[in-house]
KETOR-535897 format. One line per field, with one value per residue: residue in one letter; x, y, z of N, C-alpha, C, O in turn. Coordinates in steps of 0.05 Angstrom, whole numbers, plus 5000, padded with zeros to 4 digits. Layout:
N
r: c(a,...)
n.X: c(X,...)
n.Y: c(Y,...)
n.Z: c(Z,...)
ca.X: c(X,...)
ca.Y: c(Y,...)
ca.Z: c(Z,...)
c.X: c(X,...)
c.Y: c(Y,...)
c.Z: c(Z,...)
o.X: c(X,...)
o.Y: c(Y,...)
o.Z: c(Z,...)
This chain:
261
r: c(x,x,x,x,x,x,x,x,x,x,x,x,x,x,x,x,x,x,x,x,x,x,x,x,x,x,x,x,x,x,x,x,x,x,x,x,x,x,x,x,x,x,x,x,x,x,x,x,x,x,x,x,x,x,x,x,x,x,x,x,x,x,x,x,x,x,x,x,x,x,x,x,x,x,x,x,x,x,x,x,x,x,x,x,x,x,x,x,x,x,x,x,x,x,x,x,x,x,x,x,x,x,x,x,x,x,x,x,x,x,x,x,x,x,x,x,x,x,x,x,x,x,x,x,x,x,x,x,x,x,x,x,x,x,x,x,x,x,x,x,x,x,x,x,x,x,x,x,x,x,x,x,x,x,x,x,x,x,x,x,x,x,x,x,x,x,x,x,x,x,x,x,x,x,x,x,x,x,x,x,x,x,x,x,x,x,x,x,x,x,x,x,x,x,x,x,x,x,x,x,x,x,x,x,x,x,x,x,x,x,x,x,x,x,x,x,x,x,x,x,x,x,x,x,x,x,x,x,x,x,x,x,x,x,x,x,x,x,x,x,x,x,x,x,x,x,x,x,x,x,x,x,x,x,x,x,x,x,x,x,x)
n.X: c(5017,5007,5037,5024,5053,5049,5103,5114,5127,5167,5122,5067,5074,5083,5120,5116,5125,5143,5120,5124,5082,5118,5162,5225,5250,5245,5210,5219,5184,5190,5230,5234,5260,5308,5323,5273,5257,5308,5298,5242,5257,5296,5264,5225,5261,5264,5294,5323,5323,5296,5285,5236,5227,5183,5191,5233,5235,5258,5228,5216,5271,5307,5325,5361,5411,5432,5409,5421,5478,5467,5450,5496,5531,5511,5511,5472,5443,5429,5368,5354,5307,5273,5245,5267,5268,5283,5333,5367,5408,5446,5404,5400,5370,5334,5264,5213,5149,5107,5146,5176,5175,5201,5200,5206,5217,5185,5138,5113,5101,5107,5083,5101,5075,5077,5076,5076,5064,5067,5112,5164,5175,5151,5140,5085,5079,5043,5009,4965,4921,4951,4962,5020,5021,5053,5066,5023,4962,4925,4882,4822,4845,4894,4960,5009,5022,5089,5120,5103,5045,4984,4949,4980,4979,4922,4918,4948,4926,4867,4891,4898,4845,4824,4839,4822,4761,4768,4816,4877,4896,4960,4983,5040,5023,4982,4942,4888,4844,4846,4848,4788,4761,4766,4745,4697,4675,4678,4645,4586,4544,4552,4534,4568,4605,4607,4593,4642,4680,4655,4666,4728,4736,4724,4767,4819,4806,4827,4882,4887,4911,4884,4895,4903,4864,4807,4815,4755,4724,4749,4735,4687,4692,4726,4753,4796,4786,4747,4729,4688,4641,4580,4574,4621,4642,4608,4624,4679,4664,4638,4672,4715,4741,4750,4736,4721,4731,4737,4750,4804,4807,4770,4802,4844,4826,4805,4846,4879,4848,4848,4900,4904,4875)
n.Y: c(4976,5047,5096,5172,5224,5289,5334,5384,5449,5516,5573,5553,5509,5440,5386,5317,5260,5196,5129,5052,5001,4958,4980,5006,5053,5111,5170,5228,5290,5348,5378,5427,5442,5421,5407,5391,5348,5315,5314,5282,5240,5216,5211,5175,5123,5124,5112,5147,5147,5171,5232,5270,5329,5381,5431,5492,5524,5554,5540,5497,5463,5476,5440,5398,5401,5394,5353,5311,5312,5286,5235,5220,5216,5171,5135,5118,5098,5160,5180,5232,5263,5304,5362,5364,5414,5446,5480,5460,5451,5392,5347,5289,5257,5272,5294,5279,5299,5233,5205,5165,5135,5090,5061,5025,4970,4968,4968,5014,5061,5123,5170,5218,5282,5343,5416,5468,5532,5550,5551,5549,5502,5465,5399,5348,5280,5217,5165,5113,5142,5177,5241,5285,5352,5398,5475,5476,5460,5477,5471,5497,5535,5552,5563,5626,5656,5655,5648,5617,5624,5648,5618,5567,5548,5541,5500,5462,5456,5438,5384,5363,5355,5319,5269,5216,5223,5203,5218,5234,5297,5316,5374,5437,5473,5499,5528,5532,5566,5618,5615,5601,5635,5669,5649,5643,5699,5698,5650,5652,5640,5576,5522,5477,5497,5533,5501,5469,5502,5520,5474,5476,5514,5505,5465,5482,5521,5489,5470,5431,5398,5409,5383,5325,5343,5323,5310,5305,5339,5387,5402,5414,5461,5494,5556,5555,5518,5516,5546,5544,5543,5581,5609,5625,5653,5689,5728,5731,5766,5812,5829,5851,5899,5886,5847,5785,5728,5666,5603,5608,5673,5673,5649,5676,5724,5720,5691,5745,5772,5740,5756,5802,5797)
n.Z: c(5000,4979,5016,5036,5070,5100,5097,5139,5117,5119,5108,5084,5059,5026,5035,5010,5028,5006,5024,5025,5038,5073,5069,5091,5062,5026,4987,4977,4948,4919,4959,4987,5047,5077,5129,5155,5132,5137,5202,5194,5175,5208,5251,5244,5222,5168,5111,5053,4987,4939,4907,4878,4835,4810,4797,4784,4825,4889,4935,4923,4914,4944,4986,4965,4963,5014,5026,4988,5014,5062,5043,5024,5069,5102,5069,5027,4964,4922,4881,4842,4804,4750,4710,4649,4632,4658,4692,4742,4794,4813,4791,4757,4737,4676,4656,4611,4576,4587,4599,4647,4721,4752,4814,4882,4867,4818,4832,4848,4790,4764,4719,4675,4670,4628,4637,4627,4643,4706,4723,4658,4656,4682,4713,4728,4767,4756,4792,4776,4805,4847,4841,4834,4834,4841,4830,4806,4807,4854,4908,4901,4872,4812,4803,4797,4735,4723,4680,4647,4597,4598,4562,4560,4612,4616,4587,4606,4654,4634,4622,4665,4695,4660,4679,4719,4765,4820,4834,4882,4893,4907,4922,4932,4968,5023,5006,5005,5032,5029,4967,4963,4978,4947,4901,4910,4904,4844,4835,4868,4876,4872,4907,4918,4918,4962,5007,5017,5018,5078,5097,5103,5137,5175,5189,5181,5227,5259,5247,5207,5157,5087,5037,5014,4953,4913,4832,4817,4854,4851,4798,4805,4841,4830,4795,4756,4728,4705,4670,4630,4645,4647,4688,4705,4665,4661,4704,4690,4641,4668,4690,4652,4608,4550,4497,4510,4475,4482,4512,4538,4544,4578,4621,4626,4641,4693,4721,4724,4754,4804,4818,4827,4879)
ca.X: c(5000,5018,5026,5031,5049,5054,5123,5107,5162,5160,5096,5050,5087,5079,5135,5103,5138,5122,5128,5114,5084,5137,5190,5236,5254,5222,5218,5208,5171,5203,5233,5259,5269,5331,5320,5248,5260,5317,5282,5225,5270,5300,5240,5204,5275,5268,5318,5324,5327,5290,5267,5220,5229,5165,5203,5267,5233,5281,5216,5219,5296,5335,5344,5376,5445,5434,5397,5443,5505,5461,5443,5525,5539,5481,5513,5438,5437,5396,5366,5348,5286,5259,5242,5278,5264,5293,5361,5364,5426,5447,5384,5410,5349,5315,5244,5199,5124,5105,5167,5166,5203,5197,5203,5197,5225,5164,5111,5103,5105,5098,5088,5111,5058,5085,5054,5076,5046,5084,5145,5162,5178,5140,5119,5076,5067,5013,5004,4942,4900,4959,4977,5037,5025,5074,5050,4998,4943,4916,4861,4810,4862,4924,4998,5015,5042,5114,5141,5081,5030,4946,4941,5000,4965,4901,4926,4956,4893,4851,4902,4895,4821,4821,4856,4800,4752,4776,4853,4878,4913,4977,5003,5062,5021,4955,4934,4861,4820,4851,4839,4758,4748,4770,4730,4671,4670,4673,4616,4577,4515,4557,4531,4587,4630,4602,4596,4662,4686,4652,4689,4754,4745,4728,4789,4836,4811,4843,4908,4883,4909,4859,4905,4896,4830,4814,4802,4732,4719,4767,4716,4660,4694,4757,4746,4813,4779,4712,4723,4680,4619,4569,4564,4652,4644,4584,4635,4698,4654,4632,4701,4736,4736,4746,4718,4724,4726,4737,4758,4829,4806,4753,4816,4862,4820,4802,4876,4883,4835,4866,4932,4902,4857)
ca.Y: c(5000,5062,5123,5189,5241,5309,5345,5421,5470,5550,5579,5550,5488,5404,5373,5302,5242,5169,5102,5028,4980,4956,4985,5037,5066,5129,5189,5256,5310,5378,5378,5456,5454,5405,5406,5386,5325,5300,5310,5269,5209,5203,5209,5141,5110,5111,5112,5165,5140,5187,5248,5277,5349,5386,5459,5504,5551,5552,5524,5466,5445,5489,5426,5378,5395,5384,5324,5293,5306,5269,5212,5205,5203,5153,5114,5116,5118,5180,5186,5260,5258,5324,5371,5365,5430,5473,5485,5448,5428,5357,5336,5270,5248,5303,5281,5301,5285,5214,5186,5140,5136,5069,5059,5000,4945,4969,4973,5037,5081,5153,5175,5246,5290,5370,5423,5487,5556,5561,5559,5541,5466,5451,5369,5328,5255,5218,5141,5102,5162,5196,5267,5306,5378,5422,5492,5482,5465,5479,5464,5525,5559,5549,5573,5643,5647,5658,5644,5611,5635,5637,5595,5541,5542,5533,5471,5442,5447,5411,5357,5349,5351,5294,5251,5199,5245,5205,5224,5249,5319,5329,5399,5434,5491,5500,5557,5535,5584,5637,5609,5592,5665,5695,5627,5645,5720,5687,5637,5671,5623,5552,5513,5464,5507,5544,5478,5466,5530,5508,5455,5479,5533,5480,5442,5511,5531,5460,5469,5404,5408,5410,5372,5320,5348,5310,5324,5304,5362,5419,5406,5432,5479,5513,5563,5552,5482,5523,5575,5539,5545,5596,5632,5634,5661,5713,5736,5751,5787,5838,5847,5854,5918,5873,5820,5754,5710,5636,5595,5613,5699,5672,5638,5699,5739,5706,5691,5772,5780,5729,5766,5836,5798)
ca.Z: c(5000,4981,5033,5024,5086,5091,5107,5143,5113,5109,5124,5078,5034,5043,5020,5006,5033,4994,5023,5003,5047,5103,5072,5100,5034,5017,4956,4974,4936,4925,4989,4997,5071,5083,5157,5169,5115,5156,5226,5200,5156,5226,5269,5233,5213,5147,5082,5032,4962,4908,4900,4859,4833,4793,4777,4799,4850,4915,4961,4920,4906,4963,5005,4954,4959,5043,5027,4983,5031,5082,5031,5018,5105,5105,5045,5016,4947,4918,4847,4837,4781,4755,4688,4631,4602,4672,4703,4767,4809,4820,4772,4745,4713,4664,4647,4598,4580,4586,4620,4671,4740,4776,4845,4897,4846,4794,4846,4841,4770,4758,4689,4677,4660,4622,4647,4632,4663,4722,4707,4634,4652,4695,4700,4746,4773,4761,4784,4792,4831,4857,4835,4847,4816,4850,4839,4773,4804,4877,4923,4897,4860,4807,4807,4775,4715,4724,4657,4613,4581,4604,4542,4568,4641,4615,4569,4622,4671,4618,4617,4692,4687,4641,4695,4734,4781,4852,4827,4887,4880,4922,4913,4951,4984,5030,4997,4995,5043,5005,4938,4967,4992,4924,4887,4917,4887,4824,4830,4897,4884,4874,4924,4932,4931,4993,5022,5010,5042,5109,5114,5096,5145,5204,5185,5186,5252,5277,5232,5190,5121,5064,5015,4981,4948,4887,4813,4811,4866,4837,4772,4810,4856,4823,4775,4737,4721,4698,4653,4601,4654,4642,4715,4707,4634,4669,4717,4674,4623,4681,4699,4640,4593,4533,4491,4514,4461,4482,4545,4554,4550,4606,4646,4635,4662,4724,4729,4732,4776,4823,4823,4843,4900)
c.X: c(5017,5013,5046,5035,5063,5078,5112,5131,5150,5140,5078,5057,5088,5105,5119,5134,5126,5138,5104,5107,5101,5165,5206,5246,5241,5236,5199,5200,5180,5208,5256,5271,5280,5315,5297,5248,5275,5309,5261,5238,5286,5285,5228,5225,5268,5292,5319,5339,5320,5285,5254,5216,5200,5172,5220,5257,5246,5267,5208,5247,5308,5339,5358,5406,5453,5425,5414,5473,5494,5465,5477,5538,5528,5499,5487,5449,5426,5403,5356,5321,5278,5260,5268,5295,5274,5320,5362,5395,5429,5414,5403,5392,5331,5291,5227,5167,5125,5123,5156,5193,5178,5201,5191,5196,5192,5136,5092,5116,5094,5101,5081,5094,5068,5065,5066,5049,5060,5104,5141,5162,5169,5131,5107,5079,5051,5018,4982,4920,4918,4973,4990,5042,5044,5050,5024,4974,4929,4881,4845,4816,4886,4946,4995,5024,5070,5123,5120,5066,4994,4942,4955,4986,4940,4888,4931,4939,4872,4864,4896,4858,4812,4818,4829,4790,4762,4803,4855,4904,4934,4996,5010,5054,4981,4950,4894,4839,4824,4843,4807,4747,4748,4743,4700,4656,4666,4645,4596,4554,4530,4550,4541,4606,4632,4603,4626,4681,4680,4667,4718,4767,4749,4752,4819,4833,4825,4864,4915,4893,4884,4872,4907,4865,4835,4800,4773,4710,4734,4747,4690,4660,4711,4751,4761,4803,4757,4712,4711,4645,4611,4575,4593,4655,4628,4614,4663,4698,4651,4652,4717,4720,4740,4731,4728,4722,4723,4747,4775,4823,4791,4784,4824,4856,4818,4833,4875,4874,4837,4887,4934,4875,4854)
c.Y: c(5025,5082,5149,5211,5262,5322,5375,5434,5501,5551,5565,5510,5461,5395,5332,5278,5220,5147,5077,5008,4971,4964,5009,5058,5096,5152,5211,5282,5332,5385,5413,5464,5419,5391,5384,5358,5307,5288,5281,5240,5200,5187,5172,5126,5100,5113,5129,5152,5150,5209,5264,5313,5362,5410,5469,5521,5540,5534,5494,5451,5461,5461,5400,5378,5373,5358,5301,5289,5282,5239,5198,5200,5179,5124,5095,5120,5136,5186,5207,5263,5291,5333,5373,5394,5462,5463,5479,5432,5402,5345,5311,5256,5266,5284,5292,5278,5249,5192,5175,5135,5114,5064,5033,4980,4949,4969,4996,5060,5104,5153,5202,5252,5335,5382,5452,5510,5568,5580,5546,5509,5451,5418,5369,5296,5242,5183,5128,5112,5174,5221,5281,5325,5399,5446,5497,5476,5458,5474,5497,5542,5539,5565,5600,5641,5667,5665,5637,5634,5630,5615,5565,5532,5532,5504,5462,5439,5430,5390,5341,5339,5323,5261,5238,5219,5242,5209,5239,5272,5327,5356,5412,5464,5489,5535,5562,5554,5614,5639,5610,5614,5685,5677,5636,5679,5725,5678,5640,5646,5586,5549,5497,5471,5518,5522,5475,5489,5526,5487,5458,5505,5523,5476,5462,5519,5510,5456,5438,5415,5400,5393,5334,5329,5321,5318,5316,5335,5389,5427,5419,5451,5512,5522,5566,5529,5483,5543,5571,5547,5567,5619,5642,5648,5695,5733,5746,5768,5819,5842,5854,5881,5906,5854,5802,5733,5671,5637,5607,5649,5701,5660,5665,5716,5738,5700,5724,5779,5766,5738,5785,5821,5802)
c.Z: c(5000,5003,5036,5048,5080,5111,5112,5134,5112,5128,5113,5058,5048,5021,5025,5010,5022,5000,5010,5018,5076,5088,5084,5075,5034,4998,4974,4949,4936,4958,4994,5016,5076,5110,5169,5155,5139,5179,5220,5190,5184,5250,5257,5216,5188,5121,5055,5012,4930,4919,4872,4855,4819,4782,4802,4819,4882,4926,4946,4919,4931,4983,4989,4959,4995,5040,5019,5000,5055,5071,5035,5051,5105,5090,5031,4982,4935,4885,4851,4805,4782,4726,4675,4615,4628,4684,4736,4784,4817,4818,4759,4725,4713,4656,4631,4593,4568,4590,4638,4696,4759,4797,4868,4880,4827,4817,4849,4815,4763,4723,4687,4662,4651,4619,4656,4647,4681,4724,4671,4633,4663,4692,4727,4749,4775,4760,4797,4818,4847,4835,4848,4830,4819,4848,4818,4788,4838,4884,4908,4873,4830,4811,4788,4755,4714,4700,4636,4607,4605,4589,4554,4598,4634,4605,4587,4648,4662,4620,4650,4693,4679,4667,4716,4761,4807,4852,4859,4885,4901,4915,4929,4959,5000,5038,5004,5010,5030,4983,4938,4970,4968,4906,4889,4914,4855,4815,4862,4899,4879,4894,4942,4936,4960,5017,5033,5027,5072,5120,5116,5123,5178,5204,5191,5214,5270,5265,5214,5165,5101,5043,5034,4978,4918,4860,4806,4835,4860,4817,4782,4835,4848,4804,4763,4723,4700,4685,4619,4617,4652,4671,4711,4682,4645,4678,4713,4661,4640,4689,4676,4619,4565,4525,4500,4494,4457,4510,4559,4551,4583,4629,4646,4652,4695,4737,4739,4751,4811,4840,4843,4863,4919)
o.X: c(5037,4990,5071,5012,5081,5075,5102,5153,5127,5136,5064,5041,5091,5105,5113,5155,5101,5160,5083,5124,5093,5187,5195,5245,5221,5260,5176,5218,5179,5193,5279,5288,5265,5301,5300,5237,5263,5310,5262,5228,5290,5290,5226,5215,5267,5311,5315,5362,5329,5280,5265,5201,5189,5162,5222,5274,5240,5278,5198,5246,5326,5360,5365,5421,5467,5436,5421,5487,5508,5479,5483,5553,5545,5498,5485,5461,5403,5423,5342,5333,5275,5272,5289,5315,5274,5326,5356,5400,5410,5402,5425,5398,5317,5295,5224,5163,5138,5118,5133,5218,5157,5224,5168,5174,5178,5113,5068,5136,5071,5116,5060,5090,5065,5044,5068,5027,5068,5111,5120,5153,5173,5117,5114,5082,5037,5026,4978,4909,4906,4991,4983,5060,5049,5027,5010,4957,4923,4861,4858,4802,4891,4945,4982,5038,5070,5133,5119,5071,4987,4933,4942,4984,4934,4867,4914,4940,4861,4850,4890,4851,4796,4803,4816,4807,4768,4815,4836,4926,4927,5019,4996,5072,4962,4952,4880,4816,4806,4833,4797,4723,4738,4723,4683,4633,4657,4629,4600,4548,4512,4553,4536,4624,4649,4611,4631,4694,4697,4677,4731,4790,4765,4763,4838,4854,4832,4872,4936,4886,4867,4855,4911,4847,4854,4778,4767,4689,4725,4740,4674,4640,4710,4741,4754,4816,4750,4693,4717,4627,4629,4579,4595,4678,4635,4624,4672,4717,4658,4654,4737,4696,4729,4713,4752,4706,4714,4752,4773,4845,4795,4783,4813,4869,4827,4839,4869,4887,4831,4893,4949,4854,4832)
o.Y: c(5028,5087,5151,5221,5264,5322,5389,5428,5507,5541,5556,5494,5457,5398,5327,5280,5219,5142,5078,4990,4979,4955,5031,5083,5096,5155,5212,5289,5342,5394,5418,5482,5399,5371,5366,5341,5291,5264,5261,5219,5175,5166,5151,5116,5076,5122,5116,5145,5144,5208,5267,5323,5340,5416,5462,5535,5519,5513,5474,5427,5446,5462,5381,5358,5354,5340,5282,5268,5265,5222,5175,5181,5162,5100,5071,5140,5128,5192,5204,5266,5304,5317,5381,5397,5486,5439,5497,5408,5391,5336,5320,5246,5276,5261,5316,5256,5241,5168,5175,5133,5117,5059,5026,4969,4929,4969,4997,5073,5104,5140,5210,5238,5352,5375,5461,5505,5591,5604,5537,5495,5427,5411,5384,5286,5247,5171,5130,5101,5186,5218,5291,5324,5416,5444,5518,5493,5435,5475,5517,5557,5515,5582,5599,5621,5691,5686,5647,5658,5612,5594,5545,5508,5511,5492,5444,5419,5412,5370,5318,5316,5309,5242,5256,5228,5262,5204,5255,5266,5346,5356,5410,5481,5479,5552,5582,5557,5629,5660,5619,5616,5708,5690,5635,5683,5744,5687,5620,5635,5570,5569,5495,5461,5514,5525,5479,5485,5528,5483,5442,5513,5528,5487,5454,5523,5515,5433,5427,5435,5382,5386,5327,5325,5308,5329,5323,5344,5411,5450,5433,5458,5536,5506,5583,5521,5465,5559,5582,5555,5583,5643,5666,5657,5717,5749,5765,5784,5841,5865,5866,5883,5923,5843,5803,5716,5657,5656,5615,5658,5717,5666,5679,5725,5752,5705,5728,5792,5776,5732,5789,5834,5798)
o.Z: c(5015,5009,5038,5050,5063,5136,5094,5144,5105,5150,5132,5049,5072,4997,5048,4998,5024,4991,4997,5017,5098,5096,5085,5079,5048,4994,4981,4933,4959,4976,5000,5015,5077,5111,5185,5170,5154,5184,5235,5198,5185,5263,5269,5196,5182,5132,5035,5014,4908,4943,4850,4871,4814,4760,4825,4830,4893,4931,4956,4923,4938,4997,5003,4959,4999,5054,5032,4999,5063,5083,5044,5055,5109,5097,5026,4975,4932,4871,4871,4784,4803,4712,4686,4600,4622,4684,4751,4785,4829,4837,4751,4703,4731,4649,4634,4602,4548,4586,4644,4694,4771,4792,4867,4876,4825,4808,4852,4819,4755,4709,4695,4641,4669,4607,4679,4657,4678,4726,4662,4615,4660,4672,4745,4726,4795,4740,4821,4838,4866,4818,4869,4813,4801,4856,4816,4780,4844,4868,4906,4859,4833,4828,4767,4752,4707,4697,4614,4612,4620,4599,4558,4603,4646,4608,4590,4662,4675,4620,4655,4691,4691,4668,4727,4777,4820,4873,4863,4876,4914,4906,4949,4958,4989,5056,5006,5000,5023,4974,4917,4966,4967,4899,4871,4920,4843,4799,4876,4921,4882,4909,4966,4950,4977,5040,5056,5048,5089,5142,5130,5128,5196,5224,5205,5227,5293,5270,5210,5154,5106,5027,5057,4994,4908,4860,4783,4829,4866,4814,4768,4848,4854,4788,4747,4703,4684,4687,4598,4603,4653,4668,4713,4680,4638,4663,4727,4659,4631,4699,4683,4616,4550,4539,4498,4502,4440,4526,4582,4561,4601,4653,4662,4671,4713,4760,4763,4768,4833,4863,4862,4863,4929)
C-alpha cells in the first residue's frame, strides 16, 4: 500500500513524503526545507532513496544539495528525478512528458505529466489516483504564471482535468481558504462550493490540512477548472473591459483577477 504524508516547511508548503508498504525506503517530493525532511527520515527510521522534483523555484529544490550530503553520510543511494526543460542542480534524471520513473522494484510508476504555466517546465506525477502537481494546480486555486503563458496554464489544467475524478491531487502549498474566499466572488451562488468553504474553514481553525483534494471536486469547485461554465464566463465578462472570446480569455482573466485579489 501506498502512503503518502505530509512534510510542514516554510509557512505554507507540504513537502510530500512516499512510502511502500513495510518498507523503509522512501521518495520525497520537492523537498525545499533540508532540515524538516531529515528531522522526519530520522524520526520514523526511514531511508532516503528518490526524490522527485516538479520545477526550479528555491521552496521546491533548496534542500537537495543538504539532502544529498546526508544521503552520501548515510551511504543511501539518491536518484534526483525532475524537468527536463529547467536548470536544476544535482538533477541526474531530466524528464519530459510521458516518462516513467519506477520505484519499489516496479511497484510503484509515475508517468511524467508537462505542464507548463508556472514555470516554463514545469511536470507532474501521476500514478494510479495519485497526483503530484507542484504549483499548477491547487486546492480552489492554480499557480501564477511565472514564465508561461494563460494559454500554456490553461492547456495544462485541461490535461489534469482529464485525469480519473477520485485522482487524488497532492500539491506543495495550502493555499486553499485563500483560493475559496476569492473562488467564491467568482461563482457567489455555487453551492458546493460554499459547502466546500465550510468545511475547509472548520478544518483551518484546527490546523488540518485541506490537501489532498481530488480532481473530481476541483471540477466543481475551482474556477481555473471552469472557465467553460456559464456563471465563470458571466463573471469575467463583468470584469473585463474587453471582449472575451473563448475559454482561455475567460481563464486569463480570472487569472488577473486572482493576482490583484
Amino acid at each position: 500500500m501506498t502512503q503518502v504524508t505530509a512534510i510542514k516547511a516554510f509557512n505554507d508548503n507540504y513537502i510530500w513524503c512516499i512510502t511502500k508498504g513495510a518498507s523503509s525506503s522512501c521518495t520525497l517530493v520537492d523537498p525545499g526545507d533540508a532540515n524538516v525532511c531529515i528531522e522526519f527520515i530520522k524520526e520514523n527510521q526511514l531511508t532516503l532513496n528518490t526524490i522527485l522534483i516538479t520545477h526550479h523555484h528555491q521552496d521546491h529544490v533548496g534542500g537537495l544539495k543538504k539532502l544529498a550530503e546526508f544521503c552520501q553520510e548515510n551511504d543511501w543511494p539518491l536518484s534526483i528525478f525532475g524537468p527536463a526543460g529547467e536548470s536544476i542542480q544535482l538533477l541526474e534524471h531530466k524528464l519530459e512528458e510521458s516518462d516513467q520513473v519506477s520505484l519499489y522494484d516496479d511497484e510503484l510508476i509515475f508517468t511524467v505529466i508537462d505542464l507548463p504555466g508556472h514555470t516554463s517546465g514545469h511536470i507532474a506525477y501521476y500514478s494510479n489516483g495519485i497526483l503530484f502537481c507542484g504549483d499548477t494546480l491547487f486546492s480552489g486555486g492554480c499557480g501564477r504564471l511565472f514564465e508561461g503563458s494563460a494559454a500554456q496554464m490553461h492547456h495544462s489544467l485541461a490535461k489534469l482535468a482529464h485525469l480519473p475524478a477520485d485522482t487524488k491531487v497532492y500539491c506543495a502549498h495550502e493555499y486553499t481558504l485563500a483560493n475559496l474566499n476569492f473562488a467564491r466572488t467568482i461563482e457567489p451562488n455555487n453551492s458546493q462550493l460554499q459547502s466546500y468553504y465550510d468545511n475547509v474553514v472548520r478544518l483551518r481553525e484546527q490546523d488540518i490540512a485541506t490537501i489532498p483534494t481530488t480532481i473530481g471536486l476541483e471540477k466543481q469547485i475551482n474556477p481555473f477548472l471552469r472557465s467553460h461554465v456559464d456563471s465563470v464566463q458571466q463573471s469575467a465578462k463583468q470584469n473585463s473591459q474587453h471582449l472575451l472570446q473563448n475559454d482561455v480569455d475567460v481563464f486569463a482573466m480570472i487569472r488577473s483577477l486572482k493576482d490583484n485579489f
